[in-house]
BALOBA-1460 file (C-alpha; in Angstrom, 3 decimals):
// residues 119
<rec num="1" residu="x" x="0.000" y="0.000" z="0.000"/>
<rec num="2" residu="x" x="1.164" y="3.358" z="-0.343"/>
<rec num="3" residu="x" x="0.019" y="6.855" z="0.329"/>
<rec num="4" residu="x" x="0.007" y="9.601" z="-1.201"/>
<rec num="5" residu="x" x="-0.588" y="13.257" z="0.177"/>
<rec num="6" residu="x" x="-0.338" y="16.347" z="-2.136"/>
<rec num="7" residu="x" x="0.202" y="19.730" z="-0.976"/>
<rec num="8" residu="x" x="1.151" y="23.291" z="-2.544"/>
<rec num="9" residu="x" x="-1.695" y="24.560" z="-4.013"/>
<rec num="10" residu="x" x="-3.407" y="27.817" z="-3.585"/>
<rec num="11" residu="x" x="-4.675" y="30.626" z="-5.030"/>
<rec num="12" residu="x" x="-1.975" y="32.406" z="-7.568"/>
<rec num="13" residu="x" x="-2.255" y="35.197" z="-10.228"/>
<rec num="14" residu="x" x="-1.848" y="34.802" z="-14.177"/>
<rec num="15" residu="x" x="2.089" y="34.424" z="-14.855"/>
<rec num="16" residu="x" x="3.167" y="33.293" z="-10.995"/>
<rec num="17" residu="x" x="4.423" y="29.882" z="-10.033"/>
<rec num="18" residu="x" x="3.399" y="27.227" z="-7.565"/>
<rec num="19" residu="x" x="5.539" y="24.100" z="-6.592"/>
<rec num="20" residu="x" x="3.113" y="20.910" z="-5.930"/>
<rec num="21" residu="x" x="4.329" y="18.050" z="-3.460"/>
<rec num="22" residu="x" x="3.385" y="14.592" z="-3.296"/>
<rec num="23" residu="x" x="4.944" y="12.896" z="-0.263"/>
<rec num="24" residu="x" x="4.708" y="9.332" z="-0.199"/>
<rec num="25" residu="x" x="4.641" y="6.644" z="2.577"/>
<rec num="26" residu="x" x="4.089" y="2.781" z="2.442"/>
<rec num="27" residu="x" x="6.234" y="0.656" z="0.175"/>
<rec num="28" residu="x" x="9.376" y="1.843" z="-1.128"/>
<rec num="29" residu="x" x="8.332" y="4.707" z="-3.482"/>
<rec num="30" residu="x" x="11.697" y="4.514" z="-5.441"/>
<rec num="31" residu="x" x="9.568" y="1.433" z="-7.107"/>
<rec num="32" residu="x" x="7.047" y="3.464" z="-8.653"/>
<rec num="33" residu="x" x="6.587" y="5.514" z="-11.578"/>
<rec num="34" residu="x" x="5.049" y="8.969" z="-10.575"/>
<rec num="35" residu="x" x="2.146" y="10.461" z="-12.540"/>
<rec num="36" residu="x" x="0.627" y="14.208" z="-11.784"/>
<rec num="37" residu="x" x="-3.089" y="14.558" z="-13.139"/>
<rec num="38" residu="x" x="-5.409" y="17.673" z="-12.929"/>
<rec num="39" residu="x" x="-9.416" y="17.767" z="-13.562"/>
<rec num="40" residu="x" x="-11.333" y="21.246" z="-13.960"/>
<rec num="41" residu="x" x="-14.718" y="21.676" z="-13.035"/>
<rec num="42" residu="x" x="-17.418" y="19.734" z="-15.954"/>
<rec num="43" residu="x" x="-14.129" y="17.966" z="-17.449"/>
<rec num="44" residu="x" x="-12.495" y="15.025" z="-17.470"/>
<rec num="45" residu="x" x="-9.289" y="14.279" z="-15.712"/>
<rec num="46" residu="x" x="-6.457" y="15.195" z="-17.769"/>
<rec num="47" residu="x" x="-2.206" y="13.890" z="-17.748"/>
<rec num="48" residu="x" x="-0.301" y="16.256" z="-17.027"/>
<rec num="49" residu="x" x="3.246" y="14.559" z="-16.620"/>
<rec num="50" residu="x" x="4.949" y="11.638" z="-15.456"/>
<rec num="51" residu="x" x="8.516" y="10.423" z="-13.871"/>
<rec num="52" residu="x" x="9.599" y="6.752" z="-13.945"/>
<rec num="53" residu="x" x="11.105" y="5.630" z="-10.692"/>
<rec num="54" residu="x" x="14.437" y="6.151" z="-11.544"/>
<rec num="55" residu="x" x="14.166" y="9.837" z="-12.586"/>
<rec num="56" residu="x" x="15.300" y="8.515" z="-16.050"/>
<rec num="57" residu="x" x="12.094" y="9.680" z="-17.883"/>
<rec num="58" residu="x" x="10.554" y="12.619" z="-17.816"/>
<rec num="59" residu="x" x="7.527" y="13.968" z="-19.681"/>
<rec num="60" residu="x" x="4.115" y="16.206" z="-19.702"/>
<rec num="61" residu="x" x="1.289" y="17.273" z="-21.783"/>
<rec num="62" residu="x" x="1.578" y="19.087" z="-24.638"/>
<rec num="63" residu="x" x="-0.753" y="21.715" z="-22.743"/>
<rec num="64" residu="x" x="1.810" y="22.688" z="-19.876"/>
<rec num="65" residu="x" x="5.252" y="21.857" z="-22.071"/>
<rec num="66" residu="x" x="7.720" y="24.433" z="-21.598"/>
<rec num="67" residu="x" x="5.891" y="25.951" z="-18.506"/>
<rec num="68" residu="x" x="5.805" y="22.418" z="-16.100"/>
<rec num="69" residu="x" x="8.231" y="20.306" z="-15.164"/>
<rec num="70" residu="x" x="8.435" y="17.327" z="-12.771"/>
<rec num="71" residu="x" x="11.048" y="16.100" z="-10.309"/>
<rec num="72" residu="x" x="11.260" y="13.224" z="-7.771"/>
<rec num="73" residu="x" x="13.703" y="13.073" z="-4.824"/>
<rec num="74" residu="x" x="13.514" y="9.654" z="-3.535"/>
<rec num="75" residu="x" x="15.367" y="10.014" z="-0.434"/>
<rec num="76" residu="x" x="12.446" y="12.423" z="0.772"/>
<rec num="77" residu="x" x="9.612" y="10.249" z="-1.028"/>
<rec num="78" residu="x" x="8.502" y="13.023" z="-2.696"/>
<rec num="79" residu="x" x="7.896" y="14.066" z="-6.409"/>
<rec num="80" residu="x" x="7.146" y="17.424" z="-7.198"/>
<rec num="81" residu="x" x="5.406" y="19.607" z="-10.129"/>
<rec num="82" residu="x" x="7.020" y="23.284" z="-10.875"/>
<rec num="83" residu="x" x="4.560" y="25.455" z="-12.574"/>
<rec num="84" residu="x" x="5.512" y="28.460" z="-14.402"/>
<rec num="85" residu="x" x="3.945" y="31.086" z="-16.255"/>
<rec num="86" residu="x" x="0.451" y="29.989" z="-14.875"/>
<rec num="87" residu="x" x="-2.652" y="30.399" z="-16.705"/>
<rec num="88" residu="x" x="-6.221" y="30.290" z="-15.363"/>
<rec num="89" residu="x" x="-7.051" y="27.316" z="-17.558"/>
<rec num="90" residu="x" x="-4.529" y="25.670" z="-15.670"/>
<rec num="91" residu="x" x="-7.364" y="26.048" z="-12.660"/>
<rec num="92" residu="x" x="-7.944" y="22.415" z="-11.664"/>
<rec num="93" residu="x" x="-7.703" y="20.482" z="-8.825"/>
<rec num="94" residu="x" x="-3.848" y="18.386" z="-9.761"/>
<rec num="95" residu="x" x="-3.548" y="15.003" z="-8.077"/>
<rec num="96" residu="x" x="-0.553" y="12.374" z="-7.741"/>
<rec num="97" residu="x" x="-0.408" y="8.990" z="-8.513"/>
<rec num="98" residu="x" x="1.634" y="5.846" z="-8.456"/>
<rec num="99" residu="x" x="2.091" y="3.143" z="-10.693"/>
<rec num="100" residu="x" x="4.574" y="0.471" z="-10.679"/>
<rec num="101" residu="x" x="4.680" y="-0.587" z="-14.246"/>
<rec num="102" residu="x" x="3.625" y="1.693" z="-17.341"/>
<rec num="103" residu="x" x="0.894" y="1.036" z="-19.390"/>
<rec num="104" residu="x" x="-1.539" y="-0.509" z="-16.509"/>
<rec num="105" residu="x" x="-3.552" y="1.612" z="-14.023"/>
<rec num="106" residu="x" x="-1.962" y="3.969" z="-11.286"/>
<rec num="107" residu="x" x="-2.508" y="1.948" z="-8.596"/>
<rec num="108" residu="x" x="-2.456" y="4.902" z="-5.860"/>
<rec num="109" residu="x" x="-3.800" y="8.543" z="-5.811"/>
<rec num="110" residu="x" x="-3.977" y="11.164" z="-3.663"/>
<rec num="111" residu="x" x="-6.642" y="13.701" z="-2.369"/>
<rec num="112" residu="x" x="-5.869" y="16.490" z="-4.317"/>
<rec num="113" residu="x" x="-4.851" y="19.674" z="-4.280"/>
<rec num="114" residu="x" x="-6.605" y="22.708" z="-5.418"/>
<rec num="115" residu="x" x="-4.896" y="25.391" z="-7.790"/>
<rec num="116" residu="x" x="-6.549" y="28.562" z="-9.040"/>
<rec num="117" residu="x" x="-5.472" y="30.642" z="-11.165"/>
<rec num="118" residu="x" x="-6.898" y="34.259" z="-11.537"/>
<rec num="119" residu="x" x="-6.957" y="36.703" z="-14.403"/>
């Protein structure tokens, strides 16, 4: 089992920056792949990026490129999600999520954490 807690998010203007946390506990998180979602209000839940376990791989959506980026330090159990240049269509609430292999479910997600983004 493993948990997953995210934490960071807020309330930030157009063009700021917010750093997203997902601290992990259970079984050893330097096994899993990390995956950060988001879902807005009346849509679907959409990728936004995703780190393999060994930090090897790195990539996000087409829709944050250039602006996101995702780390993992697995001494702290924690993978993060830098946001740049915010938008307000990047309001959503942005959730973590482990998987062990790729290409089958995340097995784990967290609560979520709620990011707004004002014009």
């Amino acid at each position: 089992q493993v948990q997953l807690v995210e934490s960071g998010g807020g309330l930030v203007q157009a063009g700021g920056s917010l750093r997203l946390s997902c601290a992990a506990s259970g079984r050893t998180f330097s096994r899993y792949h990390m995956g950060w979602f988001r879902q807005a209000p009346g849509n679907e839940r959409e990728f936004v990026g995703f780190i393999s376990w060994s930090d090897a791989v790195t990539r996000v959506a087409d829709s944050v490129k250039g602006r996101f980026t995702i780390s993992r330090d697995n001494a702290k159990n924690t993978v993060y999600l830098q946001m740049n240049s915010l938008k307000p269509e990047d309001t959503a609430v942005y959730y973590c999520a482990a998987q062990q292999k790729v290409g089958v479910l995340y097995e784990y997600w967290g609560q979520g954490t709620q990011v707004t983004v004002s014009s």
